[in-house]
mmCIF file of the N, C-alpha and C atoms, coordinates in Angstrom:
data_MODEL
# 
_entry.id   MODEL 
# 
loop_
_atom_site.group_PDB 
_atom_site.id 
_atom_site.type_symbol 
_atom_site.label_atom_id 
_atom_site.label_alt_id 
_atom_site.label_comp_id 
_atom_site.label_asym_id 
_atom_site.label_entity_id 
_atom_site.label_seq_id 
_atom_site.pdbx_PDB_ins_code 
_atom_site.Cartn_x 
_atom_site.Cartn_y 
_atom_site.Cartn_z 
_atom_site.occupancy 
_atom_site.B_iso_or_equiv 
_atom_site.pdbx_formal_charge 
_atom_site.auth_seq_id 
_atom_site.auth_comp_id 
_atom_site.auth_asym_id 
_atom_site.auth_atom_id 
_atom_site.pdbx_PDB_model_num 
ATOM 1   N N  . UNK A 1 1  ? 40.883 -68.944 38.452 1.00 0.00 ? 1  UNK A N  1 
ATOM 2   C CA . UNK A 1 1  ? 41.183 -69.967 37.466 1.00 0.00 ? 1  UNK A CA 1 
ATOM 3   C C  . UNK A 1 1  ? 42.360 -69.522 36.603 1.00 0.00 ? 1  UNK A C  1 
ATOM 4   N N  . UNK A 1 2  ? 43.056 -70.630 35.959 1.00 0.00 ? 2  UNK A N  1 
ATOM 5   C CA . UNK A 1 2  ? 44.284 -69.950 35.449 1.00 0.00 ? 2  UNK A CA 1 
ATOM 6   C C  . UNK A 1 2  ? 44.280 -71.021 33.913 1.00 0.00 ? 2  UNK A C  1 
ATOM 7   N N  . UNK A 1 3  ? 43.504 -70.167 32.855 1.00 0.00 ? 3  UNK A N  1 
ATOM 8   C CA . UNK A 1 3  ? 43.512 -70.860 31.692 1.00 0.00 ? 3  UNK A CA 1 
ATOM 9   C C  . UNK A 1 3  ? 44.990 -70.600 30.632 1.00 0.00 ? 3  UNK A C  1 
ATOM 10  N N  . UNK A 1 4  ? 45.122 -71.740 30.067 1.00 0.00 ? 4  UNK A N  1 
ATOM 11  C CA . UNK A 1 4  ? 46.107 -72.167 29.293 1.00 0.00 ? 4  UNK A CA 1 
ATOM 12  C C  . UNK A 1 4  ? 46.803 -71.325 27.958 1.00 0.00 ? 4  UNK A C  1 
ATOM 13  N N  . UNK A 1 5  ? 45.235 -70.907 27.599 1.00 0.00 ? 5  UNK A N  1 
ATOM 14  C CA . UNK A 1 5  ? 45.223 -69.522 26.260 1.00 0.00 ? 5  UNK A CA 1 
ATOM 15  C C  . UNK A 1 5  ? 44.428 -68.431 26.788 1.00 0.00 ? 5  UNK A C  1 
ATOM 16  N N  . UNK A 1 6  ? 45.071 -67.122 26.365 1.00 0.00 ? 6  UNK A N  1 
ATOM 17  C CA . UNK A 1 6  ? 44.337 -65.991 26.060 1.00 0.00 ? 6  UNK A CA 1 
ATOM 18  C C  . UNK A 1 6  ? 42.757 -66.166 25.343 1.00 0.00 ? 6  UNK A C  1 
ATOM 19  N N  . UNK A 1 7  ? 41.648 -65.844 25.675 1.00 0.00 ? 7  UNK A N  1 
ATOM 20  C CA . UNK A 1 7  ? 40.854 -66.050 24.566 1.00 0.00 ? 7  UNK A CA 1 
ATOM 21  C C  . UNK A 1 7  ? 40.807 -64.460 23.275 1.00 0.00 ? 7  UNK A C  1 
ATOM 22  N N  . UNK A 1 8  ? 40.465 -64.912 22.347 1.00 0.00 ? 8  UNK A N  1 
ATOM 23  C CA . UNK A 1 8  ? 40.871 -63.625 21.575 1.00 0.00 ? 8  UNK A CA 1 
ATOM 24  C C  . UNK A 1 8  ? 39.534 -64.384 20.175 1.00 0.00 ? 8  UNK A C  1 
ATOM 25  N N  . UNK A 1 9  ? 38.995 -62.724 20.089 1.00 0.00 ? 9  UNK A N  1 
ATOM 26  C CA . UNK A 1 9  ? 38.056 -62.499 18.840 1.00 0.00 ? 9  UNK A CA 1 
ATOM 27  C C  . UNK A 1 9  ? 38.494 -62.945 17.158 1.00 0.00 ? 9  UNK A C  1 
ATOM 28  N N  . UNK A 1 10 ? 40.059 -63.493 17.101 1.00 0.00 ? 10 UNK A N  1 
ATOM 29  C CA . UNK A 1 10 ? 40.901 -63.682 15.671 1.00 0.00 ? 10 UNK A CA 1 
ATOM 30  C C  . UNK A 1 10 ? 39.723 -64.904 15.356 1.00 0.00 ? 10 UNK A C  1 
ATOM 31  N N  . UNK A 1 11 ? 39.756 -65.883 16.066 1.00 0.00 ? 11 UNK A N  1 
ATOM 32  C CA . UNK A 1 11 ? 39.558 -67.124 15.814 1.00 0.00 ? 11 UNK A CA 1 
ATOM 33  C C  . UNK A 1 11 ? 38.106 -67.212 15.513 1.00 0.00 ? 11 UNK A C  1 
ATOM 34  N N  . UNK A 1 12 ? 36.991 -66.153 15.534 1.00 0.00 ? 12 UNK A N  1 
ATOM 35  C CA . UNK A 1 12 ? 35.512 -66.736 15.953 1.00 0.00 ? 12 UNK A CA 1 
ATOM 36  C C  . UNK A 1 12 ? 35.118 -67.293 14.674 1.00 0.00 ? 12 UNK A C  1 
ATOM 37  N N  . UNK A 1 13 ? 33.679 -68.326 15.367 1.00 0.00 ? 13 UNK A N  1 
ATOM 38  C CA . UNK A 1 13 ? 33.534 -69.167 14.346 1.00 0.00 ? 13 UNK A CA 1 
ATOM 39  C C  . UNK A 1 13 ? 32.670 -68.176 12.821 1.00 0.00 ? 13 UNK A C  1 
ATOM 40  N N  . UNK A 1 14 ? 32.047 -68.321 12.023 1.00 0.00 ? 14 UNK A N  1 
ATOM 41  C CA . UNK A 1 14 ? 31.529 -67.408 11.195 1.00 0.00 ? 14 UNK A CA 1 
ATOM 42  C C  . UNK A 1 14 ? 30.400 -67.450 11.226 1.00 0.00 ? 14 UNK A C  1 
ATOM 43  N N  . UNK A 1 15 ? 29.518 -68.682 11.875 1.00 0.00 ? 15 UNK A N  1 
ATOM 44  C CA . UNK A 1 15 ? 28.383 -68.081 12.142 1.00 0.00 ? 15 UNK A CA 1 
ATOM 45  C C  . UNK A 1 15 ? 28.084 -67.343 13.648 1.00 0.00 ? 15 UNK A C  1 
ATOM 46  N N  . UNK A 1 16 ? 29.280 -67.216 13.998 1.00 0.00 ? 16 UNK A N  1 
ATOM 47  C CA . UNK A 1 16 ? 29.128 -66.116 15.225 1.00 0.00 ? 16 UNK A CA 1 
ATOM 48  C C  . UNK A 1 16 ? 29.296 -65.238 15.150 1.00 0.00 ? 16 UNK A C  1 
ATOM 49  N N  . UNK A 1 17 ? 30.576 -64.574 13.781 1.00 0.00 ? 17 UNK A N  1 
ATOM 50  C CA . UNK A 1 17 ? 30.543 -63.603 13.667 1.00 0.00 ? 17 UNK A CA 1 
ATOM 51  C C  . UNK A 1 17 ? 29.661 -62.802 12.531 1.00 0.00 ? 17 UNK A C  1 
ATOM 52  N N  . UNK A 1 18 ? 28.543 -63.263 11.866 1.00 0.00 ? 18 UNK A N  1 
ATOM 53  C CA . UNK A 1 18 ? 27.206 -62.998 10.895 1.00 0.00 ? 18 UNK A CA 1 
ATOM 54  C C  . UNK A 1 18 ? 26.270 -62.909 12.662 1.00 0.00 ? 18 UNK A C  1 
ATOM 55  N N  . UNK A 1 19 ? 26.536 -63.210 13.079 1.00 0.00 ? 19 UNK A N  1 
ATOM 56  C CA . UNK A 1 19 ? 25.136 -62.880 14.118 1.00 0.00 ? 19 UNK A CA 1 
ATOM 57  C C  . UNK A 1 19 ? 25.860 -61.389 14.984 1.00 0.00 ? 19 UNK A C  1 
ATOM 58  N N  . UNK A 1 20 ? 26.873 -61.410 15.162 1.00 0.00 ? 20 UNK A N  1 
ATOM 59  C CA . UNK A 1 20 ? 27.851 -60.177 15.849 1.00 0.00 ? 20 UNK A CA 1 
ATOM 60  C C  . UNK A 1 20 ? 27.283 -59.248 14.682 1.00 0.00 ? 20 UNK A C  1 
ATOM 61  N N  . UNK A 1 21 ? 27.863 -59.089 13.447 1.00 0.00 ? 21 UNK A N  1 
ATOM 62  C CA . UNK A 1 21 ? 27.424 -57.846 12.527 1.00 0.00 ? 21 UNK A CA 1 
ATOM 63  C C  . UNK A 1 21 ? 25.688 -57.869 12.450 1.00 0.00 ? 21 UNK A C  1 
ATOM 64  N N  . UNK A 1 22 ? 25.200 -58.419 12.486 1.00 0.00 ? 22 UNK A N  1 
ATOM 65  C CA . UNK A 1 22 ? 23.786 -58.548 12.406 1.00 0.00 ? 22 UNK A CA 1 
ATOM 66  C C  . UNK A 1 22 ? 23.367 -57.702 13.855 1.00 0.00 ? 22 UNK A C  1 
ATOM 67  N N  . UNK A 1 23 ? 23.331 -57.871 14.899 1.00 0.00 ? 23 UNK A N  1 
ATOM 68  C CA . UNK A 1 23 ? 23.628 -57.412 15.935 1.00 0.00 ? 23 UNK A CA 1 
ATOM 69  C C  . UNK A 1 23 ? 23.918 -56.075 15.793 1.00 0.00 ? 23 UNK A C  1 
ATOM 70  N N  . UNK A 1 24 ? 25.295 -55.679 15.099 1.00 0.00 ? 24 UNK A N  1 
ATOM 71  C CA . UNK A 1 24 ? 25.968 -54.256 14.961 1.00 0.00 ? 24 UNK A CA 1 
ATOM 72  C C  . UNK A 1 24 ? 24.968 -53.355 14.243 1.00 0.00 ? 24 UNK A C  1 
ATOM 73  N N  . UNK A 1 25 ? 24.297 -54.106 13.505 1.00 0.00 ? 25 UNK A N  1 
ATOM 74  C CA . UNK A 1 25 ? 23.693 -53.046 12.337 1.00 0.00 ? 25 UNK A CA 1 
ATOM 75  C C  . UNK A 1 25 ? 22.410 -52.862 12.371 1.00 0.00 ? 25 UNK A C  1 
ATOM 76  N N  . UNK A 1 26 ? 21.786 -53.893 13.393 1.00 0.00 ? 26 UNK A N  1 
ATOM 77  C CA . UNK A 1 26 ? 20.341 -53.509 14.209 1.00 0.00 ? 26 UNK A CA 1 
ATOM 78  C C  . UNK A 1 26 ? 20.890 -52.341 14.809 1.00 0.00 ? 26 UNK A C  1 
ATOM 79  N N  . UNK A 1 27 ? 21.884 -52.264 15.481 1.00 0.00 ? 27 UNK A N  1 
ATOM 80  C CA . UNK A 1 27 ? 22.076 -51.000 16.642 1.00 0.00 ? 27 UNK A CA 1 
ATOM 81  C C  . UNK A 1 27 ? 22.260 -49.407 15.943 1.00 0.00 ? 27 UNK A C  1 
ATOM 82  N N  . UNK A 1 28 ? 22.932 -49.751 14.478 1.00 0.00 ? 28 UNK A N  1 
ATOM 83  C CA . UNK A 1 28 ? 23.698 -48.678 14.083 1.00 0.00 ? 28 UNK A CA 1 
ATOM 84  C C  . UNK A 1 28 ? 23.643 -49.098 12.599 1.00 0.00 ? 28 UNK A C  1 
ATOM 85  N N  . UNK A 1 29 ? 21.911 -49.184 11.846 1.00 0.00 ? 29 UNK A N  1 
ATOM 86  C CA . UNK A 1 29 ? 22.253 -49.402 10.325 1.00 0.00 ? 29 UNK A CA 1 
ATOM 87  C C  . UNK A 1 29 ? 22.094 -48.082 9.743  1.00 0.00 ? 29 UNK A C  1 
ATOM 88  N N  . UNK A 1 30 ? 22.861 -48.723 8.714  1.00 0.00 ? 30 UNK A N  1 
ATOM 89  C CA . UNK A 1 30 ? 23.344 -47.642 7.093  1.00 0.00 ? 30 UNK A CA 1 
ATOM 90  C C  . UNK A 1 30 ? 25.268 -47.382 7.609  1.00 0.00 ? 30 UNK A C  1 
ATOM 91  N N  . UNK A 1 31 ? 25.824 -48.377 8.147  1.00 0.00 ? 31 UNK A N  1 
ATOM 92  C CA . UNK A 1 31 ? 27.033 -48.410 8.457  1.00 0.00 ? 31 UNK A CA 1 
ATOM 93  C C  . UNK A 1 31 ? 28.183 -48.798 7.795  1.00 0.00 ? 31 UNK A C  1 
ATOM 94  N N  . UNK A 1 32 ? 29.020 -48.096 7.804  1.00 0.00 ? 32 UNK A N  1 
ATOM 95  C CA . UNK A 1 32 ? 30.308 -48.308 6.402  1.00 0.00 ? 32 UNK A CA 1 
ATOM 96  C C  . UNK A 1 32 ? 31.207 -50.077 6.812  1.00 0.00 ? 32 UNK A C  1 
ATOM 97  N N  . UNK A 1 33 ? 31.735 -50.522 6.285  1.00 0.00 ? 33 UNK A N  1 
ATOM 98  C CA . UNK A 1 33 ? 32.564 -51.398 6.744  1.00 0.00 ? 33 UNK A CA 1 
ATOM 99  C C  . UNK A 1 33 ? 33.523 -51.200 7.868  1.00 0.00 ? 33 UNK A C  1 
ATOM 100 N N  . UNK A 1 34 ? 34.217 -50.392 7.427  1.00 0.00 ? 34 UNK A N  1 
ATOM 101 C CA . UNK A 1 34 ? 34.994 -49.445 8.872  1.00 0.00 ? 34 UNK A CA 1 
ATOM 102 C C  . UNK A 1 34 ? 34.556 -49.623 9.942  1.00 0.00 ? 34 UNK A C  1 
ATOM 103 N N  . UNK A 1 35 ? 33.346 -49.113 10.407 1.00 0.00 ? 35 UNK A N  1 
ATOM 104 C CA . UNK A 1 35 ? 32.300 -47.810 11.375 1.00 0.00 ? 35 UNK A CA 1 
ATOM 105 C C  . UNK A 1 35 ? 32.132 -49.554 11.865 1.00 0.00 ? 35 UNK A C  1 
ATOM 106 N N  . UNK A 1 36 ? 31.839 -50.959 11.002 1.00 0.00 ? 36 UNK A N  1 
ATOM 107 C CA . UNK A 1 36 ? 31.324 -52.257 11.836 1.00 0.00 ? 36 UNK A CA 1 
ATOM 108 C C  . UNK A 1 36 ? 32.681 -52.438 12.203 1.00 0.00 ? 36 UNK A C  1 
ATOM 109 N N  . UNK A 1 37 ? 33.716 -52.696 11.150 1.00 0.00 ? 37 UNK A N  1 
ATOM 110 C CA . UNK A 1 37 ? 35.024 -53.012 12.117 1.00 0.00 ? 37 UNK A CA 1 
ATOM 111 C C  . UNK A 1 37 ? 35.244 -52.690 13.364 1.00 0.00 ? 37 UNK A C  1 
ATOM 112 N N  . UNK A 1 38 ? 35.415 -51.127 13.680 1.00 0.00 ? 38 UNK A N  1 
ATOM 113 C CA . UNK A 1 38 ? 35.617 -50.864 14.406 1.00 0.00 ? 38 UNK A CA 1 
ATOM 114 C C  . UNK A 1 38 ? 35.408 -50.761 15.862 1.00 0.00 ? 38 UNK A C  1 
ATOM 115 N N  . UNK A 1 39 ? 33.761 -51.298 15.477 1.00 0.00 ? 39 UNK A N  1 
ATOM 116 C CA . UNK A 1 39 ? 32.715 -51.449 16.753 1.00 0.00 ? 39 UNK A CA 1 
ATOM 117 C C  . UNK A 1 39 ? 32.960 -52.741 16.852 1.00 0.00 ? 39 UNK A C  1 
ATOM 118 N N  . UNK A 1 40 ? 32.839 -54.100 16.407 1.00 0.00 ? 40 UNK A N  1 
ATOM 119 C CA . UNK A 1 40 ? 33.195 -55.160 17.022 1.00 0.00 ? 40 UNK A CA 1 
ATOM 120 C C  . UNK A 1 40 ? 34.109 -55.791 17.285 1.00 0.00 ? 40 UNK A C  1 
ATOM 121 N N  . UNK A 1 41 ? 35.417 -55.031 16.502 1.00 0.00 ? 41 UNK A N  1 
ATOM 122 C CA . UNK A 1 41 ? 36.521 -54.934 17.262 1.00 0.00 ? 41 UNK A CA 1 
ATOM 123 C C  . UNK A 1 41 ? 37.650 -55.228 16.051 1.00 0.00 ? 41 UNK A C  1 
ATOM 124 N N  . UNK A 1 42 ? 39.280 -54.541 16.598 1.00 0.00 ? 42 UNK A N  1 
ATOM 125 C CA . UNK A 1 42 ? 40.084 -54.819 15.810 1.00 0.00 ? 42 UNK A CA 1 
ATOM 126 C C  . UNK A 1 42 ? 40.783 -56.167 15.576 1.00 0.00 ? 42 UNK A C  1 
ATOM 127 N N  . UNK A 1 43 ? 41.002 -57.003 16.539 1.00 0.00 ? 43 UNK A N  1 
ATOM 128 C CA . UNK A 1 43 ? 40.987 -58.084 16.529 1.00 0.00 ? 43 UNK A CA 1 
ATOM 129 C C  . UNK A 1 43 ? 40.598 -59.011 15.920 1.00 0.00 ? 43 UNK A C  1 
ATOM 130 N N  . UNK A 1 44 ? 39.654 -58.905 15.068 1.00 0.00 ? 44 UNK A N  1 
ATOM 131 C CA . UNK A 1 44 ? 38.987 -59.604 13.645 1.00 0.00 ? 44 UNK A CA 1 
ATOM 132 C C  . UNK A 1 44 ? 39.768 -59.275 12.219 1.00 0.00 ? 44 UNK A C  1 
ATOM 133 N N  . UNK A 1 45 ? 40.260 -59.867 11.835 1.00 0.00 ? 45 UNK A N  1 
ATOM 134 C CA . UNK A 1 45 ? 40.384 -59.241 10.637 1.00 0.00 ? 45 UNK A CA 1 
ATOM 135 C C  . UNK A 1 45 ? 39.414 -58.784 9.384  1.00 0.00 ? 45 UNK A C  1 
ATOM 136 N N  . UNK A 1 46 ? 39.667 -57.963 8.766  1.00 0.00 ? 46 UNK A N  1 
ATOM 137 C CA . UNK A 1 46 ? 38.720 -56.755 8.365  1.00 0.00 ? 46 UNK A CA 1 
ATOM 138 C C  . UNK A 1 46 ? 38.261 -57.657 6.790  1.00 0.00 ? 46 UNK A C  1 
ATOM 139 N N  . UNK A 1 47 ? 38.975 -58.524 6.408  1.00 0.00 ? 47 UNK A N  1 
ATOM 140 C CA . UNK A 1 47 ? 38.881 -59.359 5.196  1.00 0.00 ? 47 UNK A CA 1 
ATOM 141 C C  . UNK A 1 47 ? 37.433 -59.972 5.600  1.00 0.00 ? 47 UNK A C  1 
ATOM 142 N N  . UNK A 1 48 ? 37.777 -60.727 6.924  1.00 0.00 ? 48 UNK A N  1 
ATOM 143 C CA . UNK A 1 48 ? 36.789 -61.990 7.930  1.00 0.00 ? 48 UNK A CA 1 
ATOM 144 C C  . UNK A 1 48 ? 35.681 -61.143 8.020  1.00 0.00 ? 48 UNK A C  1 
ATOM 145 N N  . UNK A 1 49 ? 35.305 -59.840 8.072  1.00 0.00 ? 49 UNK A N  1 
ATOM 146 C CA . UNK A 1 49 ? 34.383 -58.848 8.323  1.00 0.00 ? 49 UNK A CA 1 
ATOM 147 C C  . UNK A 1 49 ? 33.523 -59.039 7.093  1.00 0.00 ? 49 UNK A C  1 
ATOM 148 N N  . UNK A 1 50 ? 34.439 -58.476 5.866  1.00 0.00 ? 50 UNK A N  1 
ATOM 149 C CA . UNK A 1 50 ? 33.921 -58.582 4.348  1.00 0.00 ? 50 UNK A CA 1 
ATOM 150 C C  . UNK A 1 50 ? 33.302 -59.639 3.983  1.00 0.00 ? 50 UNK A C  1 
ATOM 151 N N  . UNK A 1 51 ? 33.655 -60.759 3.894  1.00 0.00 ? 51 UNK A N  1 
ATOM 152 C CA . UNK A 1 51 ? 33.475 -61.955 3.731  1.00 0.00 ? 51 UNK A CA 1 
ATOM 153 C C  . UNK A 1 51 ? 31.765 -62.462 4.479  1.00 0.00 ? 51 UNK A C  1 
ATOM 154 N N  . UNK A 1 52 ? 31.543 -61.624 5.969  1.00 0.00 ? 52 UNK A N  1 
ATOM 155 C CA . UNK A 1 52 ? 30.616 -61.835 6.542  1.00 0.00 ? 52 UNK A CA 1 
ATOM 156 C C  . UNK A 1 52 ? 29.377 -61.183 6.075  1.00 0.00 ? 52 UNK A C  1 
ATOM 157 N N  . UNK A 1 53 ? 29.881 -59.655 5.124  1.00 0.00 ? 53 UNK A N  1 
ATOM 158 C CA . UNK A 1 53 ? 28.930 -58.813 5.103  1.00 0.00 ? 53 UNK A CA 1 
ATOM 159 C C  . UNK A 1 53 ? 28.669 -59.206 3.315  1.00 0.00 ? 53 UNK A C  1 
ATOM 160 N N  . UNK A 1 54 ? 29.027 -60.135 3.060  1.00 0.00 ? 54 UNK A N  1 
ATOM 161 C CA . UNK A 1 54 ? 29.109 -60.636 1.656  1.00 0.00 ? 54 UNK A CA 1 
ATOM 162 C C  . UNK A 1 54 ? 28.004 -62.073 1.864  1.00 0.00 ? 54 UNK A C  1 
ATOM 163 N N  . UNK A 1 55 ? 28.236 -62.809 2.447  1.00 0.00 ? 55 UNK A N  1 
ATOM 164 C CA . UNK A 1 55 ? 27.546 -63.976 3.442  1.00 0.00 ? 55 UNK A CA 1 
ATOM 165 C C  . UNK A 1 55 ? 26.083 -63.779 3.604  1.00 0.00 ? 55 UNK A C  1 
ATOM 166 N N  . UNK A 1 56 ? 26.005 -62.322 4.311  1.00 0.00 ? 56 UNK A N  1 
ATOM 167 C CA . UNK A 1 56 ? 24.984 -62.422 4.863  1.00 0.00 ? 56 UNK A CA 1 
ATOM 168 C C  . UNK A 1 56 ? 23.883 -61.703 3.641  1.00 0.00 ? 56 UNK A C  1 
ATOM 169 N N  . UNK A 1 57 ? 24.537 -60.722 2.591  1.00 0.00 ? 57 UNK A N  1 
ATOM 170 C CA . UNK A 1 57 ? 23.821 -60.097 1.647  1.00 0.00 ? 57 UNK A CA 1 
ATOM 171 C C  . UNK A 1 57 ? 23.443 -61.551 0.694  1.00 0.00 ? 57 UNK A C  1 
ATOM 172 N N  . UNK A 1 58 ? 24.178 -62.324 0.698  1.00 0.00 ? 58 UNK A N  1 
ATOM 173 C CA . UNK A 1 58 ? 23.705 -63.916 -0.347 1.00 0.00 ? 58 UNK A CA 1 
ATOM 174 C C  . UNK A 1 58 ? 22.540 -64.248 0.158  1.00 0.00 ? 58 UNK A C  1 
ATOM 175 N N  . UNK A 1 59 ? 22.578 -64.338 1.668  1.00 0.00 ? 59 UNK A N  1 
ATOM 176 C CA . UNK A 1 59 ? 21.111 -64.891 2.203  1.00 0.00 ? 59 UNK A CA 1 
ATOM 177 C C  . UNK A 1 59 ? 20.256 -64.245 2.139  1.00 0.00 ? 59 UNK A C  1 
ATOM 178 N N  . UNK A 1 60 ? 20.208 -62.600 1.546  1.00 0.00 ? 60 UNK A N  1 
ATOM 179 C CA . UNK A 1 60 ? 18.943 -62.144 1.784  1.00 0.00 ? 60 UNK A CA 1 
ATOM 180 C C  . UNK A 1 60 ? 19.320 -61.719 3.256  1.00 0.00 ? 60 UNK A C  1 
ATOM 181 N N  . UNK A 1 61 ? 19.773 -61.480 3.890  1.00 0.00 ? 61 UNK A N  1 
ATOM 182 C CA . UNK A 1 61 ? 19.476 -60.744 5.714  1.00 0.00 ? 61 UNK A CA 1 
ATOM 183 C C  . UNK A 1 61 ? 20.192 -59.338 5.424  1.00 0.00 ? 61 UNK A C  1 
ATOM 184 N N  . UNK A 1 62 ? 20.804 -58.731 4.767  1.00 0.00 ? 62 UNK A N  1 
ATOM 185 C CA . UNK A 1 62 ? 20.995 -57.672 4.189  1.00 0.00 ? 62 UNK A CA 1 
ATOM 186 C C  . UNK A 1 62 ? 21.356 -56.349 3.363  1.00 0.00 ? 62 UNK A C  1 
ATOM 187 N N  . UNK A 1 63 ? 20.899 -55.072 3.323  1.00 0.00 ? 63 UNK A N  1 
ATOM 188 C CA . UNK A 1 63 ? 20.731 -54.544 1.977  1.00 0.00 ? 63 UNK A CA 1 
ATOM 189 C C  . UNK A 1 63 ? 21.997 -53.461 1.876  1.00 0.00 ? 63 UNK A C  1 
ATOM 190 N N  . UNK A 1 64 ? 22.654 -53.747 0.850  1.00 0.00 ? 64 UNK A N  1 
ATOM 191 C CA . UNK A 1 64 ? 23.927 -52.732 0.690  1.00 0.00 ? 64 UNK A CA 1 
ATOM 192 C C  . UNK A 1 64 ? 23.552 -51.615 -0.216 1.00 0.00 ? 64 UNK A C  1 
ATOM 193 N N  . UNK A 1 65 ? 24.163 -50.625 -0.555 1.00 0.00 ? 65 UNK A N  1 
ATOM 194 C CA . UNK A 1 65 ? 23.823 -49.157 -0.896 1.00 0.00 ? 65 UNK A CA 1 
ATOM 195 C C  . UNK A 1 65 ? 25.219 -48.636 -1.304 1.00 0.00 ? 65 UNK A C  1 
ATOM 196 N N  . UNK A 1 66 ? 26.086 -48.362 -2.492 1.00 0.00 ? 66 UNK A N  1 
ATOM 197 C CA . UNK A 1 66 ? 26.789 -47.866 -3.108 1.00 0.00 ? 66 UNK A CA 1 
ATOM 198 C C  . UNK A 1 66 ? 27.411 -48.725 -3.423 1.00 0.00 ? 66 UNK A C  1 
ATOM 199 N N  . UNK A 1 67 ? 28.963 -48.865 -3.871 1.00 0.00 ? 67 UNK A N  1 
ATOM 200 C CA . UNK A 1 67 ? 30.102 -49.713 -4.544 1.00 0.00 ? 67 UNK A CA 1 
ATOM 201 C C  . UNK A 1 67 ? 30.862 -49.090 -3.855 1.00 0.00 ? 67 UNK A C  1 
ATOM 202 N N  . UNK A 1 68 ? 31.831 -50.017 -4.274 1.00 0.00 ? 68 UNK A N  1 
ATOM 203 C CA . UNK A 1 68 ? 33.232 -49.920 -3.702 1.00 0.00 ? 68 UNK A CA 1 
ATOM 204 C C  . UNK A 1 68 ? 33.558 -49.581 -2.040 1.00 0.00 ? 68 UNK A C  1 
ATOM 205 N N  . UNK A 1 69 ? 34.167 -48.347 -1.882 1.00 0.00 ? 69 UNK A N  1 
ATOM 206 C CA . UNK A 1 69 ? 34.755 -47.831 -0.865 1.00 0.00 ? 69 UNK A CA 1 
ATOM 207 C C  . UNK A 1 69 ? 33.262 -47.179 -0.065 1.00 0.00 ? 69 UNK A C  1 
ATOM 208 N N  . UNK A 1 70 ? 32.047 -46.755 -0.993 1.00 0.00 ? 70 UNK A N  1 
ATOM 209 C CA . UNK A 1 70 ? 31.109 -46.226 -0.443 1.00 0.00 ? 70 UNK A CA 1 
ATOM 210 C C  . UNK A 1 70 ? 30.030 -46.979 0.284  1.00 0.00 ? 70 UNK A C  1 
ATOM 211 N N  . UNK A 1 71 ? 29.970 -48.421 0.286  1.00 0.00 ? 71 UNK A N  1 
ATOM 212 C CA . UNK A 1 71 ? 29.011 -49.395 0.266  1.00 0.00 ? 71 UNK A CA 1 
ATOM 213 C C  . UNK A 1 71 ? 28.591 -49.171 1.898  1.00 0.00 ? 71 UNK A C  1 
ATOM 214 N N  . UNK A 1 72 ? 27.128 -48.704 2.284  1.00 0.00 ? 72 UNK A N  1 
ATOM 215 C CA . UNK A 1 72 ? 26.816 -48.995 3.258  1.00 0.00 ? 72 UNK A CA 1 
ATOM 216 C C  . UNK A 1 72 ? 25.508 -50.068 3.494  1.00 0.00 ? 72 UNK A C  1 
ATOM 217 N N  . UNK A 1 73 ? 25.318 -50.522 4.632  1.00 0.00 ? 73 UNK A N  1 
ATOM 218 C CA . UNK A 1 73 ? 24.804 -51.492 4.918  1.00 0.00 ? 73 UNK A CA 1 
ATOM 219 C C  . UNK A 1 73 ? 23.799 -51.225 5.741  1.00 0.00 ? 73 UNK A C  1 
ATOM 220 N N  . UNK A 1 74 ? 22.815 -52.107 5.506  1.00 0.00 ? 74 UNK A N  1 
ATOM 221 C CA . UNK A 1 74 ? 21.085 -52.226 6.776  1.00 0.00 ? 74 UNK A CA 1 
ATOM 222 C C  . UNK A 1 74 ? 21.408 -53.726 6.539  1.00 0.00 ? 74 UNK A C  1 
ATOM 223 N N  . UNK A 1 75 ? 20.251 -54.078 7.877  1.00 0.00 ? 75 UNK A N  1 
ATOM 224 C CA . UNK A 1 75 ? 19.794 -55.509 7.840  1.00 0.00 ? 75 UNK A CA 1 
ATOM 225 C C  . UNK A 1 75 ? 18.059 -55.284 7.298  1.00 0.00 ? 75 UNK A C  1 
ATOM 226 N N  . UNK A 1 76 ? 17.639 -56.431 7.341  1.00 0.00 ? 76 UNK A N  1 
ATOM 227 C CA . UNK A 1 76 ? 16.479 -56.374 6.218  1.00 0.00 ? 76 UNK A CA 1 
ATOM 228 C C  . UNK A 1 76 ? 15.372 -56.806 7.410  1.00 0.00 ? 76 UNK A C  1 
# 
């Protein structure tokens, strides 16, 4: 088959990418922002990451642990 676009991780929708980090941090919780970037890939931007791990702490699905630069993450 010979598709029209590249597909690429920039674009995903956001509740796909709250179920991707949710996912990441069942596998590998108490994880820095980085340590998730890096595992689901660079291709996301790292803002779109924040934003998710901000998202998902509003709902209650999970628990952060320091400030700033130190903040690590579980799911609940």
């Amino acid at each position: 088959m010979n598709f029209p676009v590249q597909t690429s991780l920039a674009l995903i929708e956001s509740y796909r990418l709250d179920a991707l980090v949710l996912e990441d941090l069942g596998r590998y919780p108490g994880s820095s922002i980085g340590e998730i970037h890096a595992r689901i890939g660079k291709e996301i931007n790292r803002r779109q990451v924040r934003l998710a791990l901000n998202r998902l702490w509003k709902k209650g699905e999970l628990r952060i642990e320091g400030e700033k630069r130190g903040c690590i993450y579980w799911t609940l």
